[in-house]
N, C-alpha and C positions, 0 to 999 in steps of 0.2 A: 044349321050348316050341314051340307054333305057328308056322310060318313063315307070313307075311302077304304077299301082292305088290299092289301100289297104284300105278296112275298115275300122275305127277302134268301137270304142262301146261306142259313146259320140251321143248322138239323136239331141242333135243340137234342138229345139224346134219341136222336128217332132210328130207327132200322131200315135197312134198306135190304133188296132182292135185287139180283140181276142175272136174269135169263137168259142166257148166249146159245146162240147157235156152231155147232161145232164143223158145218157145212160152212165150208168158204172159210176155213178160219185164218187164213193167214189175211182176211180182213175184219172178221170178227175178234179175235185179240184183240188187235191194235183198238177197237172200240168199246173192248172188256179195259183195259187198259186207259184211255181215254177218263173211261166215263169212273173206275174207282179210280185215278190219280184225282178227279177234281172232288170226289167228295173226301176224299181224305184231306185234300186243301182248303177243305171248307170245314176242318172238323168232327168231319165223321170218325168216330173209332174203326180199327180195323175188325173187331171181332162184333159191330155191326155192320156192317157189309159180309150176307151172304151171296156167294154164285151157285146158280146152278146152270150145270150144261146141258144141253138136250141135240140130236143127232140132227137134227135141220128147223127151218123158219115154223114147217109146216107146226112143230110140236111146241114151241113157244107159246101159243096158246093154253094148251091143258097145263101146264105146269103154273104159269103165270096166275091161271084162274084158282090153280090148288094152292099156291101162296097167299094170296089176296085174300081168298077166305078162310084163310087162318087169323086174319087181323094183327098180326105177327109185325107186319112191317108197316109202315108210314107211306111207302113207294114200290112199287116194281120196275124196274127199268129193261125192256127186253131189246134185244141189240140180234140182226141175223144180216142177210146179204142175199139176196134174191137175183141175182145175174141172168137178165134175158137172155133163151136160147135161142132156137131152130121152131119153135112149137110154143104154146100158150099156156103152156106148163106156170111159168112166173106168174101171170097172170091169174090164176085160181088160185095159186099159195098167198099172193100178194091181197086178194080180197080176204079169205082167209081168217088171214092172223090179223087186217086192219079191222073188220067189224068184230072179231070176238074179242080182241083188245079191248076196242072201246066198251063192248055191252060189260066184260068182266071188271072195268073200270065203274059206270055206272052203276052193275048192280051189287058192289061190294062196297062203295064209298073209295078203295085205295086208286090214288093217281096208280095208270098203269101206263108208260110211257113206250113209244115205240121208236124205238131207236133200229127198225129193221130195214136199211138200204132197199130201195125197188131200182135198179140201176139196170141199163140200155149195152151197158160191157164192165170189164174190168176195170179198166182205166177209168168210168166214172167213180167206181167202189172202191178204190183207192184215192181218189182225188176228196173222197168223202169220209175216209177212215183217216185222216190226218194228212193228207195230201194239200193241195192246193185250192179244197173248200171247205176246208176243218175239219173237225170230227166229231162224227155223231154222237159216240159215245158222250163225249163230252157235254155236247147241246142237252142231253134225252139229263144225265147228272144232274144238269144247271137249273133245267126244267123241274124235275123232282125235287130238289131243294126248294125249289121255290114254291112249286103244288102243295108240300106240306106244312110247308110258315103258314101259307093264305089259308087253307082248309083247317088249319088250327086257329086261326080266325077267326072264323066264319060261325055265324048261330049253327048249334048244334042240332041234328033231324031227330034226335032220341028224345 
């Protein structure tokens, strides 16, 4: 028979990080916010759940990557808001923080989720921080929960 490995969205005593960006924050709370109401809903203690804040998207990277290998946490969840301007400014932050995400993900083992809006105006980055397309926060949480049930699963690379 097939062997199947599946998530689910119980933390099991695990740790978590959440890297916010303090740029844009009256929609990065809301998905600081988002994203620790639902692990606490799902039984995360509150004194694992650490934040850390950093002054924009751009720097969610190095801190992310300095969490992760501390092996400290089970997840990093980083959350920012990249709001296209006038110029292509977004567009170089928004590559950025998506490829060193992922490589600090693969080259630590810890799920590193990115919960960093790339959004076209305001009103998308609202309509996604708990507006009328949900909130990220929340998703990038549900996400993490679940990356660490399965990766506790999974044959171990040591």
């Amino acid at each position: 028979m097939t062997k199947e490995f599946r998530g689910d969205m119980r933390p099991k005593d695990a740790r978590f990080a959440i890297v916010v960006s303090k740029y844009n924050d009256s929609i990065t709370s809301k998905l600081l916010a988002g994203a620790v109401e639902t692990l606490r809903e799902h039984e995360a203690a509150d004194d694992a759940i650490d934040v850390a804040w950093v002054p924009g998207a751009w720097e969610i990277p190095l801190v992310a990557d300095r969490l992760a290998k501390t092996q400290h946490y089970a997840a990093i969840i980083c959350l920012g808001a990249v709001i296209r301007g006038e110029t292509t400014h977004d567009q170089h932050i928004n590559r950025h923080v998506s490829i060193s995400l992922g490589q600090t993900s693969l080259e630590t083992g810890v799920p590193v989720l990115m919960g960093v809006l790339t959004c076209n105006s305001l009103e998308q980055a609202i309509n996604r921080s708990g507006g009328t397309v949900g909130n990220k926060g929340v998703e990038c949480a549900e996400a993490a929960l679940e990356m660490v049930s399965l990766l506790r699963q999974l044959p171990s690379n040591k």
